[in-house]
C-alpha distance (Angstrom), angle and dihedral (degrees) to the residues before:
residue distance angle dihedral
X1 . . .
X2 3.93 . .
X3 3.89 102.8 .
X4 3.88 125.3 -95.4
X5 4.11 84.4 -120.8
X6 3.56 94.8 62.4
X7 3.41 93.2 55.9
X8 3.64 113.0 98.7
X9 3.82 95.8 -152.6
X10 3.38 89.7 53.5
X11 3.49 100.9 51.6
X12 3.36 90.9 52.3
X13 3.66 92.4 61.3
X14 3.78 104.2 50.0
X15 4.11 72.0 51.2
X16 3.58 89.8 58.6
X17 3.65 95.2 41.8
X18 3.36 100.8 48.9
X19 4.13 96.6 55.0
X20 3.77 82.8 44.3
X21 3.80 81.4 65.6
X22 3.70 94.5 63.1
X23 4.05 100.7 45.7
X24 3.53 96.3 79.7
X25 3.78 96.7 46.8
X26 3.96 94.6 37.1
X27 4.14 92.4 45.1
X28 4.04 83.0 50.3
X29 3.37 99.5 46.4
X30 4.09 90.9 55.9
X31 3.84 88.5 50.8
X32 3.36 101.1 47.1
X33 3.74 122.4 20.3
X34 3.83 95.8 -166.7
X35 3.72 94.4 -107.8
X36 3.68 142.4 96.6
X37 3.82 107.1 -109.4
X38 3.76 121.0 -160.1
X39 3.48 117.1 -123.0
X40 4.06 133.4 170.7
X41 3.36 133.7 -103.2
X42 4.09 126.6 -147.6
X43 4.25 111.0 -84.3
X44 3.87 96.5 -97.0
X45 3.95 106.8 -120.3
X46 3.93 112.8 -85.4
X47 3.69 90.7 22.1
X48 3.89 123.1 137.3
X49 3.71 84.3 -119.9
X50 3.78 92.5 -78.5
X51 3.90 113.5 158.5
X52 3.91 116.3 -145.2
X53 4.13 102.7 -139.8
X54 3.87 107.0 -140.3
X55 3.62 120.6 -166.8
X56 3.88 116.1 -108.6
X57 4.01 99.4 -103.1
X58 3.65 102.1 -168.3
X59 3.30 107.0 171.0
X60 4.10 126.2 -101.5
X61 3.37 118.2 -98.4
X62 3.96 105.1 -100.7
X63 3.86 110.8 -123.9
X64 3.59 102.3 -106.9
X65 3.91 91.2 51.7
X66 3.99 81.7 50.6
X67 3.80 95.0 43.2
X68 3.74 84.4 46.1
X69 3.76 104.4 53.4
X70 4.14 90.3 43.3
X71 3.61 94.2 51.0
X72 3.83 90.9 55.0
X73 3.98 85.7 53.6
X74 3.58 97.2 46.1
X75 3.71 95.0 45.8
X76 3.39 96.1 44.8
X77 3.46 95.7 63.6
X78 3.82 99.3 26.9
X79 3.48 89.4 53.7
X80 3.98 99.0 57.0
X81 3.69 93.3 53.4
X82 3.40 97.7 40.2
X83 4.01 89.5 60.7
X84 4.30 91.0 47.2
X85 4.09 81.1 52.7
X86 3.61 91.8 43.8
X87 4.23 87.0 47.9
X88 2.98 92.9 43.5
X89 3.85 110.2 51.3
X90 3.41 97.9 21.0
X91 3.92 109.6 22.9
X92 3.80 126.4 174.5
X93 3.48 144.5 161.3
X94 4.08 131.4 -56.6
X95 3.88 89.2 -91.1
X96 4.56 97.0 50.6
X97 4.09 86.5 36.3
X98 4.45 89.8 51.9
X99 3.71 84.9 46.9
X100 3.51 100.7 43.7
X101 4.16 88.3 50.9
X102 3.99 88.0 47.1
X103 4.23 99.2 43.5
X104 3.83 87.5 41.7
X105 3.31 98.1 51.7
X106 3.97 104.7 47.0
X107 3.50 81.7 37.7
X108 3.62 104.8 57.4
X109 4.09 95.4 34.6
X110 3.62 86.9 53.4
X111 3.57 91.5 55.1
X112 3.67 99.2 34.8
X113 3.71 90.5 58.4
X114 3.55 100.4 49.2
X115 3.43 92.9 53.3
X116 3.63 96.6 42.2
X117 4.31 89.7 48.3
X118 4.16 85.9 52.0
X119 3.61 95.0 45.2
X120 3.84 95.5 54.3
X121 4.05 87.4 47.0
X122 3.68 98.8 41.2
X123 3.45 101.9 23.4
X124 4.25 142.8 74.4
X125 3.72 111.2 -62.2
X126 3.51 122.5 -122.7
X127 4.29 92.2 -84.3
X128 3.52 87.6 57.5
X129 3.57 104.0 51.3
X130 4.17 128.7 100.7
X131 3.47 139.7 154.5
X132 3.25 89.5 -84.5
X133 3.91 95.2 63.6
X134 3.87 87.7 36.7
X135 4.23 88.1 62.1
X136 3.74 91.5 46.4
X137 3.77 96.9 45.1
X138 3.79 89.6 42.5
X139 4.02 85.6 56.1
X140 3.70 99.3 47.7
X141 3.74 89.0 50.6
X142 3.80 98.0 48.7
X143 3.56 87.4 45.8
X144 4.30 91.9 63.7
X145 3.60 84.2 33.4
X146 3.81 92.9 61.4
X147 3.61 92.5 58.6
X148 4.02 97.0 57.8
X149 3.94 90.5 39.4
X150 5.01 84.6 54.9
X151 4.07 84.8 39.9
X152 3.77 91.2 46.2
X153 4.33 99.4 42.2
X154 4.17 87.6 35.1
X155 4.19 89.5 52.7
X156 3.89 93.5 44.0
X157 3.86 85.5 59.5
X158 3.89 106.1 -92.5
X159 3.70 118.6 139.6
X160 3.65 125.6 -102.7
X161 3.77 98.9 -100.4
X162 3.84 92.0 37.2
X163 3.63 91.9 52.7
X164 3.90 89.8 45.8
X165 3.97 89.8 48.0
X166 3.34 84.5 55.4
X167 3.49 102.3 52.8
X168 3.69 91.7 44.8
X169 3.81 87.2 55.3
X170 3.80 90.3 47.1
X171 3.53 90.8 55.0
X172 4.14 100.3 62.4
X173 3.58 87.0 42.5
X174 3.60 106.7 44.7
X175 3.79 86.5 45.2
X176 3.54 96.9 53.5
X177 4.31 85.2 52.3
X178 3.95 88.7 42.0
X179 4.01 92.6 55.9
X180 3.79 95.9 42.4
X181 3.46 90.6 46.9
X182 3.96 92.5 48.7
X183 3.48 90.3 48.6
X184 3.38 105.0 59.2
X185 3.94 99.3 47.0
X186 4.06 91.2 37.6
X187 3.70 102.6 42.8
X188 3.99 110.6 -0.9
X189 4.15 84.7 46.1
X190 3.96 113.9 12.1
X191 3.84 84.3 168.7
X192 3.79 101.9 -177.1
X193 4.01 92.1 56.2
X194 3.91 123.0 62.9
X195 3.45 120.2 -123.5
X196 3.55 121.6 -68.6
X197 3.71 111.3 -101.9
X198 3.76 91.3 18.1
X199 4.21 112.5 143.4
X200 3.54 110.6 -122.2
X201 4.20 107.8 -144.4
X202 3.23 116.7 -155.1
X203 3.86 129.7 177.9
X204 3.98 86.9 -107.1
X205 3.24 90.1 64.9
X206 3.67 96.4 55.9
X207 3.74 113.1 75.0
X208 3.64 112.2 -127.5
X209 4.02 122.3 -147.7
X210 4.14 113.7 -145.5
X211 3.57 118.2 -165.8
């Protein structure tokens, strides 16, 4: 079986996929620099033509929008190497390889997304979270995730120990995707907190001269 790399249409989609990776983060990164940005409020009548300086209070990203934009990420990547693995260990012809790619992703997004929603509910906020919490997180994800990825190989005709290999497989590489991707929006880009350290201005803190 000629390999999935040497296939121009498929290298154009783990092309594809991979930029689609980056939109979310770069789009969010324009919007919202991660930063409180000054900004001026009207001269209050029968002021000296002092301007109170507000903070810019964009709102928070709500969590679906959040859970949204890292599933995209995650699945962008994940999803690329989990169809080389799935070539790889497994192989198959045009029709098991289209429904691998289509099973694994709905699949793993709706998984990924769930989990994702409960953990920002349930889970440490943003304040709270290190690596530390990243690793463990990563692990208890991979380790649900590992079940779908057996069910999936074992039900498009792999063998028990092949589909198991490549679950196991799966696993290092998925977490690997699943920490880098959890790092950058939860400690490289914790976009619904300001930076730490940042000064806060408020018009209280302005004095205000009345004639």
């Amino acid at each position: 079986m000629t390999s999935l790399l040497h296939r121009p249409a498929v290298r154009l989609v783990l092309v594809a996929v991979l930029l689609l990776a980056a939109a979310p983060a770069s789009a969010q990164w324009r919007e919202n620099p991660g930063h409180v940005q000054a900004q001026a409020a009207p001269t209050a009548p029968g002021t000296d033509g002092a301007v109170a300086v507000l903070p810019n209070l964009r709102g928070d990203l709500p969590p679906w929008q959040r859970t949204l934009y890292k599933t995209i990420t995650f699945q962008a990547v994940a999803n690329a190497t989990d169809l080389l693995l799935f070539d790889a260990l497994i192989g198959g012809h045009a029709f098991v390889l289209g429904g691998f790619v289509v099973a694994n992703a709905a699949t793993a997004a709706g998984l990924y997304y769930g989990f994702e929603y409960l953990w920002q509910q349930e889970g440490p906020t943003l304040a709270e979270t290190d690596e530390v919490t990243l690793v463990k997180k990563s692990l208890l994800f991979q380790s649900v995730n590992s079940g779908r990825i057996f069910l999936l190989g074992y039900g498009l005709g792999a063998t028990a120990p092949a589909a198991a290999l490549l679950a196991g497989t799966v696993f290092v590489t998925d977490v690997a995707v699943f920490y880098g991707n959890e790092y950058f929006w939860d400690i490289v880009r914790p976009i619904d907190s300001a930076a730490p350290g940042t000064p806060t201005i408020t018009s209280s803190s302005i004095p205000v001269t009345y004639r």
